[in-house]
C-alpha positions in Angstrom: 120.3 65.9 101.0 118.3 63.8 103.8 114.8 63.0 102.8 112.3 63.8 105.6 109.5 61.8 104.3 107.4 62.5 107.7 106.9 65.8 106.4 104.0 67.0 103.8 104.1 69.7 102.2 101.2 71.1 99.7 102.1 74.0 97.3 99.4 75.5 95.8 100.4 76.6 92.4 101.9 74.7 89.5 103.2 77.8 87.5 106.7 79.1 87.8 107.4 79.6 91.7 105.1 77.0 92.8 107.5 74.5 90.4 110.7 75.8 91.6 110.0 75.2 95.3 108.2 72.3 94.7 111.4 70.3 92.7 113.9 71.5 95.3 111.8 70.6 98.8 110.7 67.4 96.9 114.8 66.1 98.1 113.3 66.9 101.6 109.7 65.9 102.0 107.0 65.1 100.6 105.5 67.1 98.3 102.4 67.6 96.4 101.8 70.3 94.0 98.3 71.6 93.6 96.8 73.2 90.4 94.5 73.4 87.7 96.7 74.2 84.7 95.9 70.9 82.7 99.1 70.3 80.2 101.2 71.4 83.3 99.7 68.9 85.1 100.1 66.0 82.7 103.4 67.1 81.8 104.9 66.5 85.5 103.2 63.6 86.0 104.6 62.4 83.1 108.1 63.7 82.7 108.5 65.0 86.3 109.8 68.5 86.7 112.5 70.2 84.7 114.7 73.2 86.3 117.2 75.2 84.2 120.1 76.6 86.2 121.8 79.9 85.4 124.9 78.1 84.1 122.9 76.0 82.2 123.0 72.6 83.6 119.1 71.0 84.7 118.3 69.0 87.5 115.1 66.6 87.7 112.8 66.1 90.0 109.1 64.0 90.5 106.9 65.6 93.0 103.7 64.6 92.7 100.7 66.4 91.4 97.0 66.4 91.5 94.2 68.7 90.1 92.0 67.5 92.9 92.9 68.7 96.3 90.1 66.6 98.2 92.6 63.4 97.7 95.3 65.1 99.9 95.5 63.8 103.6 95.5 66.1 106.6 98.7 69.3 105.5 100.3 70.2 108.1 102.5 72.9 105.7 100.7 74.4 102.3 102.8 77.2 100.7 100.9 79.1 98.7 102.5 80.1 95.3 99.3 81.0 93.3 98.6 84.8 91.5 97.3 86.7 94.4 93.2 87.3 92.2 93.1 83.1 92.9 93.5 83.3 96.8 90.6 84.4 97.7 89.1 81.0 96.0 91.8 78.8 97.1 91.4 79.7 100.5 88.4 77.4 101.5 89.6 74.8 99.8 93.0 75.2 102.0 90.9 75.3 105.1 89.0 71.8 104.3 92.6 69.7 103.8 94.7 71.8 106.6 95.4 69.8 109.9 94.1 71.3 113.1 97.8 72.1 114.2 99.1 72.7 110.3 100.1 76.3 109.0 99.6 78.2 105.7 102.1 80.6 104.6 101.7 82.7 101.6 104.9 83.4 99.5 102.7 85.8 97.1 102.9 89.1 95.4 101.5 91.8 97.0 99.5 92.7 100.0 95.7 91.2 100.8 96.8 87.3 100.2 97.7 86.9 104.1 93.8 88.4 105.2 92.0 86.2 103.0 93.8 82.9 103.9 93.8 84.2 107.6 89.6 84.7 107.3 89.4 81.4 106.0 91.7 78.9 108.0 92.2 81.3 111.2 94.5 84.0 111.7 96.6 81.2 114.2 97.2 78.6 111.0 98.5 81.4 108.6 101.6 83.3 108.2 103.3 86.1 106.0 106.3 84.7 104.0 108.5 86.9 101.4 110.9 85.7 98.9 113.0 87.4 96.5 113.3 83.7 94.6 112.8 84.1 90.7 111.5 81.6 88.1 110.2 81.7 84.4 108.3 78.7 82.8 110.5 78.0 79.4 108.3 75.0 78.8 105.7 73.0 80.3 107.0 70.7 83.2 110.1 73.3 82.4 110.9 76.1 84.5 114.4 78.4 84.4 115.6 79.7 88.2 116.1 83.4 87.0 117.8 84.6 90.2 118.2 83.5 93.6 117.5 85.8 96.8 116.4 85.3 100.2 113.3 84.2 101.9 111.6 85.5 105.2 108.7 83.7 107.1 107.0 85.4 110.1 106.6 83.0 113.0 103.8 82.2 115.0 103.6 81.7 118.6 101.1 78.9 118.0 102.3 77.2 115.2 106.4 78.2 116.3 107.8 74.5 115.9 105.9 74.0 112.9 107.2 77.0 111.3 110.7 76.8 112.4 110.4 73.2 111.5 109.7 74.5 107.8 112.4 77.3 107.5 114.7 74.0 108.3 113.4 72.1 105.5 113.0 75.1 102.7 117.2 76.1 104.0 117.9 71.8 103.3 116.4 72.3 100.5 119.0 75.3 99.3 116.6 78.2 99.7 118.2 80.8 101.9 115.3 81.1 104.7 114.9 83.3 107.7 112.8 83.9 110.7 111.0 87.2 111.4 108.2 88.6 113.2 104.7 90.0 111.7 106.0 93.4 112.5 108.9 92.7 110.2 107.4 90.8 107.8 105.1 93.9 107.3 108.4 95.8 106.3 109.6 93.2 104.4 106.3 93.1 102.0 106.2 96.3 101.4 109.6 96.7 100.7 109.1 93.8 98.3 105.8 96.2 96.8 107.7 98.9 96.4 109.7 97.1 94.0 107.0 95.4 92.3 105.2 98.1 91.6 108.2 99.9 90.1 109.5 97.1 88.1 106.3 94.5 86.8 103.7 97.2 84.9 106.5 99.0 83.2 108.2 95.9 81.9 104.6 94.6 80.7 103.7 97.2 79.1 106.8 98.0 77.1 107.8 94.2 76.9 111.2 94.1 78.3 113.2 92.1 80.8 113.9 94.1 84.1 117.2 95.4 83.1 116.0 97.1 80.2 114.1 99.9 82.5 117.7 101.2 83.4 118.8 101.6 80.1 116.7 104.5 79.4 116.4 107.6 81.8 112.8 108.0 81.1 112.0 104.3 82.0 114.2 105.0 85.0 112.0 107.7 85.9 108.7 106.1 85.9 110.2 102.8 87.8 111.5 105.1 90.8 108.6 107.2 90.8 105.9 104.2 91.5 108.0 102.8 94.1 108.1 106.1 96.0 104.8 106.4 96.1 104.4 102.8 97.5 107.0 103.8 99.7 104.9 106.9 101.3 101.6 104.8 101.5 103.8 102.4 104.0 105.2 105.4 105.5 101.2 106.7 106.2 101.4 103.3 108.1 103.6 103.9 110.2 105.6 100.9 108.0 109.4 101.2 107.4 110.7 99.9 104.7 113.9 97.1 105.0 116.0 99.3 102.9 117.3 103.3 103.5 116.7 104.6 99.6 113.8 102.9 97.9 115.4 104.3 94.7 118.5 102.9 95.2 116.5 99.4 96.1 114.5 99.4 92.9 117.1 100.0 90.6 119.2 97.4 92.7 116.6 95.1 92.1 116.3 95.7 88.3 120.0 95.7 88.1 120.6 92.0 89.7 117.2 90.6 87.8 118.2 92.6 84.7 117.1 89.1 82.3 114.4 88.1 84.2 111.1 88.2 82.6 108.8 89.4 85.1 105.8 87.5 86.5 103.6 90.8 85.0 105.0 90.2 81.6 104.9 86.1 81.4 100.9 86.7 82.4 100.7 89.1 79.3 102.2 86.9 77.5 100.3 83.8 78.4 97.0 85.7 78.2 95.7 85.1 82.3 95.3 87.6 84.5 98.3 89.9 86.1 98.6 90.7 89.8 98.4 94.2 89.1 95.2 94.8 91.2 97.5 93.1 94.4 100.3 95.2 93.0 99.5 98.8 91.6 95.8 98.7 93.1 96.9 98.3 96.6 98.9 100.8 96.8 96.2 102.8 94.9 93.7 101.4 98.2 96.1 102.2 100.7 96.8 105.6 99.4 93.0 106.5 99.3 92.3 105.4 102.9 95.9 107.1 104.3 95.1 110.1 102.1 98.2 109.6 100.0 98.5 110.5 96.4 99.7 108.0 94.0 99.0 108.9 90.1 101.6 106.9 88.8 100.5 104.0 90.4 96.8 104.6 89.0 97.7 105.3 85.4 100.2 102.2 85.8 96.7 99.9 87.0 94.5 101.4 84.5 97.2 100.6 81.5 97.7 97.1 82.5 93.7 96.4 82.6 93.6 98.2 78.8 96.1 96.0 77.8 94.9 93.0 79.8 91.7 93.8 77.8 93.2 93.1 74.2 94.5 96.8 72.8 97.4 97.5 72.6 99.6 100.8 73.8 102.5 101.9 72.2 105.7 102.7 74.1 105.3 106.2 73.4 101.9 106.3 74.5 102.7 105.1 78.3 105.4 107.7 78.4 102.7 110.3 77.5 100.5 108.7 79.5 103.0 108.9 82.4 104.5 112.3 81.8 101.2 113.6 83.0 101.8 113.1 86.4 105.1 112.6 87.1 
């Protein structure tokens, strides 16, 4: 690959996403990866980054890294890769380092990352992006590429070369990239919440990789049942979804990621905060100011904040739980 050093690119987040882009556009520009996780920190300075492929083989790469975003120069790109609770603070500090003619795309779960960066750098220097990319941290300075998909960025007129500009690099860098409008990328997001909604709580709370809510009809159930009702709070906004049968979609999408570990579940695990208030609570938002039920998607929220909290649920228990209302 050519290596565009004239281009800078800041990614905030050090976790799994934030690594995965950051190793593979790190062939094509410069790259600096911006965090606060400490021993992940030290560990790419150190060793550089590790990423596990899904034959097995690892490739190496050594962007560079800082805790301290003040010592960047003027970004012209930042991708944002962070959980969607740390954008709101992020966001200033994006706005301080951003060049007067740079961009800010957010690559995020859920719905509300785009408004808070917008508020904060101007709705002209930030843009929707979507990717279907999956990751899981097996280590620090380690991260396994769980499944590849493709990634959408909505253009701006203002910032059009800039954007297009960075579509060509992340597509050098072997992520499938296209162009789309806001009014698309509204479709795509959603579609992408649908899914999220339907997959992450369910596999957090019963611990299992995505495949494993096909395996029983129940689980199955439950999955299809929270991604409807995302699906009829887009609907209430006039916002098609990119697919025909979001049931089809979600199982699709649980199907092809059947060993991923979902981002939900590695938070669990790690003991930090899940996106489920991005995830499950927008959709729970949405529905109360469109005046569109969505029980499963409440229970779902409030069962990931009890476990978030330290007690534990049995399996059992979130399929009473759930049985209530759907």
């Amino acid at each position: 690959m050519t290596t565009h050093v004239d281009h800078h690119i800041a990614i905030w987040g050090v976790g799994a996403l934030g690594s995965l882009f950051a190793g593979y556009l790190s062939t094509v520009a410069q790259v600096t990866m911006v965090g606060h996780w400490q021993e992940q920190i030290e560990a790419v300075q150190r060793d550089g980054l590790t990423i596990r492929h899904a034959d097995g083989h690892a490739s190496h790469f050594f962007p560079a890294i800082t805790d301290n975003p003040a010592s960047l120069p003027p970004i012209d790109l930042a991708l944002v890769l962070v959980k969607s609770h740390q954008t709101a603070g992020i966001a200033p500090v994006i706005a301080r380092v951003l060049s007067p003619g740079g961009v800010v795309i957010t690559l995020q779960n859920g719905v509300g990352n785009l408004d808070a960066l917008a508020q904060a750098v101007g709705v002209e220097r930030a843009t929707q992006g979507i990717t279907a990319q999956g990751a899981n941290i097996i280590g620090l300075g380690a991260v396994r590429h769980a499944g590849a998909g493709l990634t959408h960025i909505a253009v701006l007129p203002e910032r059009a070369e800039l954007i297009e500009t960075g579509i060509a690099l992340l597509n050098q860098a072997g992520f499938e990239t296209h162009a789309t409008s806001s009014a698309e990328s509204q479709s795509l997001v959603w579609g992408k919440l649908a899914a999220n909604a339907g997959i992450n709580p369910l596999t957090a709370l019963l611990e299992l990789p995505n495949g494993e809510l096909l395996t029983e009809p129940k689980r199955k159930h439950f999955m299809i049942a929270a991604a409807r009702e995302a699906e009829a709070v887009a609907a209430a906004q006039d916002i098609r979804l990119p697919y025909p049968d979001v049931a089809a979609q979600v199982q699709e999408v649980a199907r092809v990621t059947g060993e991923n570990i979902s981002s939900m579940l590695q938070d669990m695990r790690r003991r930090v905060p899940t996106e489920i208030d991005a995830i499950c609570g927008a959709v729970v938002r949405y529905g109360e100011r469109f005046d569109v039920p969505t029980p499963v998607n409440a229970i779902l929220f409030n069962l990931i904040r009890t476990k978030e909290s330290g007690q534990a649920i049995a399996s059992e228990e979130v399929y009473r739980i759930l049985s209530q209302v759907a």
